[in-house]
Every structure is written in structure tokens, then in C-alpha cells.
N, C-alpha and C positions, 0 to 999 in steps of 0.2 A: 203897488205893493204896500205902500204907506198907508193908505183908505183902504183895504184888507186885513192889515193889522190890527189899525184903529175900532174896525165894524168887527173886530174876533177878540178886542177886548172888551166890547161889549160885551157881545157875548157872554165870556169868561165871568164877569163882572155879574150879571144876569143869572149866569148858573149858579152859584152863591145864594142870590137873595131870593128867584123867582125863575124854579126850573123850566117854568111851562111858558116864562115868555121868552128865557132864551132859546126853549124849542121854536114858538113863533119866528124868531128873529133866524135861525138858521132856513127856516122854510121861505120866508121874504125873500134872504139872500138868495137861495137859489132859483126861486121864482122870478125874479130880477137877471138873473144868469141868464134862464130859458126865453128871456125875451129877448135880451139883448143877439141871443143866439141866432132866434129865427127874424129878428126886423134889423141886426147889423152884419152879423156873421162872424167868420173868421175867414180872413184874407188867405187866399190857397190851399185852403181845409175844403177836399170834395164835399158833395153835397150830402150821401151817405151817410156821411159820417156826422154832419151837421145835425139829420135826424137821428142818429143812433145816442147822440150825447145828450139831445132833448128828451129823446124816450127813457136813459139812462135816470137823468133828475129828475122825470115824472113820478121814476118807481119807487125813488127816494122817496118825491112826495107824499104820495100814496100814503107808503111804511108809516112817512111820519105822521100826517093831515088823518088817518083813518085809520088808527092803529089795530081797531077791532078787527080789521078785513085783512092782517097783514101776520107772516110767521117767520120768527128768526129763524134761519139755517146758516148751514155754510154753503159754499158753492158748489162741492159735492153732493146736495140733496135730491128728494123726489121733485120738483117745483112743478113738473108737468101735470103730476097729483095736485097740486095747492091750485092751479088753476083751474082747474073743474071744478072748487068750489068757490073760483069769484073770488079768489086770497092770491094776496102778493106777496110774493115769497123773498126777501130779502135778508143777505149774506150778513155774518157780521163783519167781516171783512171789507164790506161794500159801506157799510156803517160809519167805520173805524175810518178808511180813506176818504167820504164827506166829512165828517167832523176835520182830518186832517187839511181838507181842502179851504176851510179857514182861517186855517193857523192856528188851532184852538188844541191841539192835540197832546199840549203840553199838561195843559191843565185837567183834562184825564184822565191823563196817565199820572198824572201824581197824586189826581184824586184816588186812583184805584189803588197805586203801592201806599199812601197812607192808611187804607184800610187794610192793610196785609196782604195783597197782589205780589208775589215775588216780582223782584225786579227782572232777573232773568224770563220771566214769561212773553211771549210773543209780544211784539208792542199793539198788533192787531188787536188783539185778546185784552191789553189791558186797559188800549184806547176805546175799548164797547164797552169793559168792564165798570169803566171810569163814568159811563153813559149812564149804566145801567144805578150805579150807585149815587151819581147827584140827581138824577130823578130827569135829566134832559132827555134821555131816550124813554120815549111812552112805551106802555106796557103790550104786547102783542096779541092774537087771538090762540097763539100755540106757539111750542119750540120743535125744530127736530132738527137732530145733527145726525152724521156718522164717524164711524170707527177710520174712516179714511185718512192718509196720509198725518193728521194732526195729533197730534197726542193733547194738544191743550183747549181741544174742542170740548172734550168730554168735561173738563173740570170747568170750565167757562158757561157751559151751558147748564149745567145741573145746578151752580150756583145762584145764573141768571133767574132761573125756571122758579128757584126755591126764593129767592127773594120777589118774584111779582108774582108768586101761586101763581103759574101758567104752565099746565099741561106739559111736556117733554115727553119726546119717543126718541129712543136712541137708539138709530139702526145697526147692527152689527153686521158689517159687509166681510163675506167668507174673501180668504188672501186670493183662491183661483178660482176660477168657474169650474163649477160641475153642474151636471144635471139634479144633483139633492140639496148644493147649496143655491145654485137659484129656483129650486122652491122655496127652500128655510127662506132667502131675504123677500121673495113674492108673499109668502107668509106674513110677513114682517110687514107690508107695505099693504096688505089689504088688514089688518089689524089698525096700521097707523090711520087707513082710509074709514074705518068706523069710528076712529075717535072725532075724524073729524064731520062724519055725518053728524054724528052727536053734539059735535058744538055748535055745529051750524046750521043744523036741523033740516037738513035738504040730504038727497039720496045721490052720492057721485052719479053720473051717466058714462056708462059706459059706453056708448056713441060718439059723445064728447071725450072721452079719454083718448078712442080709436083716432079722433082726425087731430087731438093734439099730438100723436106722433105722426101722423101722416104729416101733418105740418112740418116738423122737427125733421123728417126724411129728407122731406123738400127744401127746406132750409141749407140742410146739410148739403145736399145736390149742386147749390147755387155756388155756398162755400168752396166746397172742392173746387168747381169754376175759375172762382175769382184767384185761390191758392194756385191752380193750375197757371193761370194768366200770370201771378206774379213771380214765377221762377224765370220769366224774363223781362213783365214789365215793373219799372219803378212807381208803384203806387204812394204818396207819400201820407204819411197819419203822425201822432204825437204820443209820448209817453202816456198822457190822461188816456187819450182814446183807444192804447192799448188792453189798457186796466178797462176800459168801458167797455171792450166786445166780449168781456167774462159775461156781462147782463145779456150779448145776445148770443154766444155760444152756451149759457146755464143757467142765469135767475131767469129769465123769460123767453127761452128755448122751447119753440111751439103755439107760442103767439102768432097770432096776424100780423103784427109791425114786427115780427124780427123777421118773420120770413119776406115781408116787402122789402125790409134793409137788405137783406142778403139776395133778393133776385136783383135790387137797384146796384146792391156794388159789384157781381156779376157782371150788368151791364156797364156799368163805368170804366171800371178798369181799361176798357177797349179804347178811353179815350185818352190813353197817357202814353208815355213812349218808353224807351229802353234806359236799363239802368246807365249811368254815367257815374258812376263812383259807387263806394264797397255796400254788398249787402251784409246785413246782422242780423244773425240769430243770437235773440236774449233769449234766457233763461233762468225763469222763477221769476220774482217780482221784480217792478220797476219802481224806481222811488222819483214820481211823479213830479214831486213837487222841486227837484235839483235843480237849480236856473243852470249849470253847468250842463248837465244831461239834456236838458231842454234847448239849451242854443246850439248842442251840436248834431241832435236827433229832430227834433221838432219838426215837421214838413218838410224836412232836408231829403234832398234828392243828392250829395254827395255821401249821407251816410244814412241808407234806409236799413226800418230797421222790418226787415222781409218775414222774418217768422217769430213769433211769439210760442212760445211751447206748452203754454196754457190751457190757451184757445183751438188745442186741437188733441186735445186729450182722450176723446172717444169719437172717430167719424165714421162708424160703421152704421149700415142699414138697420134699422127697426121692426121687430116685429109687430105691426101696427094691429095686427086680430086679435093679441094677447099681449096687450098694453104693460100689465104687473110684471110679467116674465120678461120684458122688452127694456122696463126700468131696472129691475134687477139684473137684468143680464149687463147692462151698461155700466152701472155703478160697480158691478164687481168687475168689467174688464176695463175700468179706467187706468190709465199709462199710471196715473198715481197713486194705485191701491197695489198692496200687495210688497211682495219684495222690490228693495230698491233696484238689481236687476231689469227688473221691467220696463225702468223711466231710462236705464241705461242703454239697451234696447231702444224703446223711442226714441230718446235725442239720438243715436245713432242712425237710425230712420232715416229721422228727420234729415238732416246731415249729407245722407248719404242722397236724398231727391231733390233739396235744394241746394246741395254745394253753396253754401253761404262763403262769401270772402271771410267772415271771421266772426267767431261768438264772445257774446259777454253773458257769466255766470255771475248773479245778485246774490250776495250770501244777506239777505235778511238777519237782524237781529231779533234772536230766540227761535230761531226755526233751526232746528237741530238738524231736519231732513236736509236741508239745503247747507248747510255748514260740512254734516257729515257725511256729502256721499260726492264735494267738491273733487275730490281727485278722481273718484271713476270717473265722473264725467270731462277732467281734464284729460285723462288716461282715451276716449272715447273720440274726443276730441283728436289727439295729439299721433292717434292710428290710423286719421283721416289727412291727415295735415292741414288742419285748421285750426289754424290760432285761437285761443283763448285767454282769455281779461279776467280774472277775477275779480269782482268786486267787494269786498264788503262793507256794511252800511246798514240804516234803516229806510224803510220806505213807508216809515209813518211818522216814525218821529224826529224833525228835523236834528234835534241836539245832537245827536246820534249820525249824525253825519260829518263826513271828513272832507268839507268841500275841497280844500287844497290837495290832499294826498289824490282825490277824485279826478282832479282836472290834470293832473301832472300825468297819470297814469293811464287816464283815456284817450288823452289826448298824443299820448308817446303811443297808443296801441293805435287810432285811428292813421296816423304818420305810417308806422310799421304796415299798416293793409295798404296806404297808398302807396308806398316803394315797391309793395310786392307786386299788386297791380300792373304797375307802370314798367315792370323790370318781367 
């Protein structure tokens, strides 16, 4: 940790005088990461997951090493579109958490509320803002966000867009499915889909569109599998690599290496055995970087953590012949668009087919959503009879973290699943 600090004060140090070498220096580092990855490993980290973490920091790479070929969004976006045309579509959210991953996030975030970034804003938001504004994050080939779940998307990206002059489409997703509002957004997405002929000067393929959902189907197929296998086996993964399967459940959903990921952890899974202590369902973000949360989740086979509720926000079949209607239809019946209701509903779901021993709710700092809709979902929880943890915290920016109140409190809930267990 000491030689992370030291290499993220450079950094720091770098963004100040010479934005574009401290962008080099964060790309070494994690160039340096992906090797150590695949020629050391990690010690009880499937192999799966080995690839999924490597292809996760390629796409960083990518974002940053080629930024002409590359589009901020959010995790909610079209990405299945962006790769048709050879563009890597990358979250800011995905953004905000590498920069966080050197300990640099501080200095981001202070660069952005120096310039007037309300402090109350998402720390996601202001740790990309803080990017966008010392010049370390390069400039992209386009923006697009949506109306989903975030309110601090729309002000973040039209800022971003207006400060590097770079194109912005801002999807408006209707709250329910119909048959008129998924034309209006299929509308929306072959509009967005000429802007980007135009800047790329190539004609989408609509062949290529078709087999990146067939991919995306297939993907999903495997998922189901591997989700199916873990309601009773103990597969073990880490806090980072939960946040990692956003890249293969959404920035690169419909690639060839997610769908290899997901028919390999398919098969893996077959080779682990039965859980031996509680599973957990979290819910909403993880704050990654908690040496706390990480010695008591990390690879742990006495407390896996079984569902993530993220990563499984739309798993319905595709219509692969009419790709645009297939992206629209999804985006608007995602578990996090629309009334909060709906995500009440899913963790409910969810809940109800893996009977998890007990869940933990992350209240993020500045995510209104998840602050304020914590008691239904305790309420949801407590109809089921399953425990719930509240947490609150940030999962980007460490100051903002309570490690003592953190460890006393999960650690009294982790206790409370095992007496229930055992009694």
C-alpha cells in the first residue's frame, strides 16, 4: 500500500504540471497490473475471473491509449451500438473507480469542487469531473448518456461534452415499455447511430449489429447457468471483481471475450463445492477499495458474497432481427429505470430464488436513489426474513469512509448470520 501511495503521488503531482504524462503513468500502472496478472496471478482467484479483470483494464486502456476510438457513457447506454463501429464505450463510473484504484481520487475530487462541483454531487461524478477538468482524462470521439436512474448524469455530461467540444446525445428513456415509447427510444438510437456514421465515416452493419445480440443472448444463457449453479455452489470472487462484471454484464456485452468469460465460468463453477458459511446479497455499490470489506469478503468461502444486483438488471432474451427495438426494449425495462417500485420488485425477486442468509444495502455518498428508497428495500427485505446491514459510506472516495463504525457493524452482522445458521 505504501508503493501505491507513493506511485499515486506522483501522479497527483504530474497532474498539476503535465496532464498527459500523468495520464501515461496511470496507463504503465495498469499495464504493469495486467501483467503481473496473467505471469503471477492471484492466489485462489478462478481463472475466469483472472481473464475478466485483464480484459476489464485492457478497455480502460483502450479509453485512454486511443481516445479517438473511444465514448463516455454510463453503464446504462447503447455499447452494443458503439461496437459496430470499432469504439470502446467506457462508463464514467468505470473511469472514476480507476482513478480511485490509485489512490488519487482525492485530488479530483477536489480539483472538481474547486471549480464549483457541488460537494453534495455523486463522488463518481466528481471524481471524472475532476479528470475532465485537469486535462488527465483525454478527450473522446463522442458522449452519450441516459435519463436512467441518475440525475447527475445529465449535468455531468453536458458539462463534460461542452468543455472538450465533443458531440452529446442524450437518450430519453420512457419510465414503462409500450409499443410507441420503444419506437420513440429506437428512434433515438438510429439518430444517435448517424451521428456516429458521420464521425466515423463508415456505415453501421446491420449483420454485425444482429450477431452482437446473438452474442449478448448467448452470454446471457451461460450467465443464467453459472447464477443457476451458485444458489447452491460457493463460487468465491472479490469486491473489485464484482464492480468488474459491470464491463462484462454492460460496457462490453456482446463481445467475443465476454461471451468466452461467461461460457468459461459456466463451466468452472462445476468445479467448487457447497457453500459452508452465509451467502450475501449486496446491493448497489461496493466500496472496493475497504481493506475491512476486503478481509472479510475477499475469496472468502465463509462469507460469499452470492448476488450482486447490478449485474443482473436485464436478463431477458433479445430480439436479435431488430437489434434497435431489442436495445430499446432493454434499456427501458431495466430493474433501474422507471419507478423506484420496480428495483423493489427485483430485489424482491431476487430474494425470493436465492434465499441469501442475509443482505448488505451500500448507501453511496450522493446517490439520492440509494439513500432514498433504503427503507423499502429494508421493508422488502424484513417481509422475507432476511436480514439486512445498512451501510453508509463512499465507494470512491476514501475520506468518506467510516472504517471503525464499518468494521464494528459488519462485523456484529456477519456474527448475527452465523448464530442464525448454526441455531
Amino acid at each position: 500500500m505504501d508503493l501505491l501511495k507513493k506511485y499515486g503521488d506522483i501522479i497527483k503531482k504530474e497532474s498539476d504540471e503535465n496532464p498527459a504524462r500523468a495520464r501515461n503513468l496511470i496507463r504503465a500502472g495498469l499495464t504493469l497490473k495486467n501483467f503481473a496478472e496473467k505471469h503471477i496471478g492471484t492466489k485462489g482467484l478462478p481463472a475466469p475471473y483472472e481473464t475478466l479483470f485483464m480484459t476489464t483494464v485492457d478497455s480502460v486502456l483502450n479509453a485512454l491509449g486511443k481516445p479517438e476510438k473511444s465514448v463516455w457513457s454510463n453503464i446504462f447506454g447503447p455499447f452494443e451500438i458503439f461496437q459496430c463501429f470499432g469504439l470502446q464505450g467506457v462508463s464514467v463510473e468505470a473511469l472514476a473507480t480507476f482513478l480511485a484504484g490509485f489512490g488519487i481520487e482525492d485530488y479530483f475530487i477536489d480539483c472538481a469542487e474547486a471549480e464549483g462541483i457541488a460537494p453534495t454531487l455523486c463522488s463518481y461524478h466528481k471524481n471524472f469531473m475532476g479528470g475532465v477538468y485537469s486535462g488527465v482524462l483525454p478527450t473522446p470521439a463522442y458522449a452519450v448518456t441516459t435519463t436512467t436512474v441518475c440525475d447527475g448524469n445529465l449535468s455531468s455530461f453536458r458539462l463534460a461534452s461542452m468543455m472538450r467540444d465533443v458531440g452529446l446525445t442524450v437518450l430519453d428513456i420512457p419510465h414503462e415499455w409500450s409499443p410507441e415509447g420503444e419506437k420513440y427510444l429506437a428512434g433515438q438510437l438510429r439518430e444517435m447511430t448517424s451521428e456516429l456514421e458521420r464521425l466515423t465515416e463508415r456505415q453501421l452493419d446491420i449483420n454485425a449489429f444482429r450477431e452482437t445480440i446473438h452474442r449478448e443472448n448467448e452470454s446471457k444463457k451461460y450467465f443464467r447457468i453459472f447464477l443457476e449453479a451458485t444458489k447452491e455452489i460457493c463460487y468465491p470472487n472479490t469486491l473489485t471483481l464484482n464492480q468488474c462484471m459491470l464491463f462484462a454484464t454492460h460496457l462490453n456485452i456482446g463481445t467475443q471475450e465476454t461471451l468466452d468469460f461467461f461460457r468459461a465460468l459456466a463451466d468452472d463453477v462445476k468445479n467448487y463445492g457447497p457453500y459452508t458459511g452465509s451467502r450475501i446479497m449486496w446491493i448497489h455499490l461496493q466500496p472496493f477499495y475497504d481493506e475491512v470489506l476486503k478481509g472479510i469478503f475477499n475469496l472468502s468461502y465463509e462469507n460469499n458474497i452470492q448476488v450482486f444486483d447490478f449485474n443482473m438488471d436485464y436478463m431477458n432474451e433479445m430480439d436479435e432481427e431488430h437489434p434497435y427495438e431489442a436495445v430499446a426494449r432493454k434499456m427501458i425495462e431495466s430493474r433501474y429505470n422507471g419507478d423506484f417500485s420496480r428495483k423493489e420488485e427485483f430485489i424482491g425477486g431476487l430474494m425470493d430464488e436465492y434465499r441469501p442468509d442475509g443482505a448488505i444495502h451500500y448507501c453511496h455518498w450522493g446517490c439520492k436513489q440509494s439513500s432514498g428508497g433504503v427503507m423499502q428495500i429494508k421493508k422488502v427485505a424484513a417481509d422475507r426474513g432476511i436480514p439486512l446491514l445498512i451501510l453508509d459510506g463512499d465507494a470512491v472516495d476514501r475520506r468518506n469512509s467510516h472504517e471503525g463504525q464499518i468494521r464494528t457493524r459488519t462485523e456484529a452482522f456477519i456474527e448475527m448470520l452465523e448464530n442464525r445458521r448454526r441455531s
